[in-house]
C-alpha positions as CSV (number, residue, x, y, z in Angstrom):
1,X,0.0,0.0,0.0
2,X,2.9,2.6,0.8
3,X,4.2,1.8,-2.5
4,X,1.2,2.5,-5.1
5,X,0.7,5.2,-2.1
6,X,4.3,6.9,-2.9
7,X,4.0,6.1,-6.8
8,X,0.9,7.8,-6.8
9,X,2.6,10.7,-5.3
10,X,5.3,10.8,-7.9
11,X,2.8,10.4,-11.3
12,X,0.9,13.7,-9.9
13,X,4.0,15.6,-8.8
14,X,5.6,15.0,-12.3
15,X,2.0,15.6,-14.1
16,X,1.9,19.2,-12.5
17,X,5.2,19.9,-13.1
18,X,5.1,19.0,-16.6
19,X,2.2,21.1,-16.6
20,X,3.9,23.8,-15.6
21,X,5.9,24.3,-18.0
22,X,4.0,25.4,-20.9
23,X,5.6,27.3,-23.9
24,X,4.2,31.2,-23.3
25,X,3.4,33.7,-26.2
26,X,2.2,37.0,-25.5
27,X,0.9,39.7,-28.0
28,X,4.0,42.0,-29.3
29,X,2.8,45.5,-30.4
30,X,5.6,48.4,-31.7
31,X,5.7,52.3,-31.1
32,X,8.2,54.3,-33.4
33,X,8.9,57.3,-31.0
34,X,10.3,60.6,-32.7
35,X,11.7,63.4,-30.7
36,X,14.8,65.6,-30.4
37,X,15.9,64.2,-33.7
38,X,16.5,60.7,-31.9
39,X,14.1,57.8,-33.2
40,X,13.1,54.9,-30.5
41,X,11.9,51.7,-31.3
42,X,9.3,50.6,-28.1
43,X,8.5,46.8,-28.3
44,X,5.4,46.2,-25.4
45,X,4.8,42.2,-25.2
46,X,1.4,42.0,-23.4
47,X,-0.4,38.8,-22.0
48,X,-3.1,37.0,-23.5
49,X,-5.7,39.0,-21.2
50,X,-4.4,42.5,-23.0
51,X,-4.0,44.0,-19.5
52,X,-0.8,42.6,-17.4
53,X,3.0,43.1,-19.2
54,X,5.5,40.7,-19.8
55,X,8.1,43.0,-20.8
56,X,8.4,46.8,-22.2
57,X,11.5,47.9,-24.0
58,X,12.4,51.3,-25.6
59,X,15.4,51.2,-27.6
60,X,17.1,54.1,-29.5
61,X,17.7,52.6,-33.7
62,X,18.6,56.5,-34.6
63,X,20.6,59.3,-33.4
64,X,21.0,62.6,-35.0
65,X,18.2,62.2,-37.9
66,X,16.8,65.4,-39.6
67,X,13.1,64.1,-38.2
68,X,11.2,67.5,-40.4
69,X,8.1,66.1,-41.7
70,X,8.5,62.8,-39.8
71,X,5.4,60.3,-40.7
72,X,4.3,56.8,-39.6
73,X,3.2,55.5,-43.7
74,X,1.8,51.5,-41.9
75,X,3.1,48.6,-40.9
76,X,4.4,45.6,-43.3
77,X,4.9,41.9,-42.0
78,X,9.2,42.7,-41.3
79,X,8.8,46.7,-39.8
80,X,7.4,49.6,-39.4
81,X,8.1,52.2,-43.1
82,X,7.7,56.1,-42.1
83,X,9.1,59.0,-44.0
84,X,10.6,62.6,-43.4
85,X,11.4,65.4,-46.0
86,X,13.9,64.2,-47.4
87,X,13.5,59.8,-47.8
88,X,11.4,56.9,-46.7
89,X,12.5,54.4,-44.0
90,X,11.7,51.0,-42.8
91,X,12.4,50.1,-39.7
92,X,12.9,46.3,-38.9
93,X,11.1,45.2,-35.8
94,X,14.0,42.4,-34.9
């Protein structure tokens, strides 16, 4: 009886913790932030509810840009294209 008793033990101690360790994806959005002619890339990774944060990074990709006429054109699959006065830009999200 102490046997099955402590075997039974193990099987649900390993089913919870194989449980436990379930692959985790949240939902990734991107903010191109423009100011003092520095551009920042801000990566948010939310959880499946929309309301608590994995993570929330702001990193600068630019330094020193002319940002006159600076506009967000969309979104494509790889980055995020705007434009300024003088060229258009795509901005990978990796």
């Amino acid at each position: 009886m102490r046997k099955s008793g402590f075997l039974l033990f193990l099987l649900l101690l390993f089913s919870i913790k194989a449980d436990a360790s379930y692959c985790y994806s949240g939902i990734t959005s991107y903010k191109v932030i423009a100011e003092d002619s520095k551009l920042f890339l801000r990566t948010t990774v939310k959880d499946g509810n929309r309301i608590s944060y994995i993570s929330d990074e702001t990193v600068m990709v630019a330094d020193d840009i002319d940002l006159s006429g600076f506009e967000i054109v969309g979104e494509i699959e790889d980055g995020i294209v705007f434009s300024t006065d003088k060229a258009y830009y795509i901005l990978t999200k990796n």
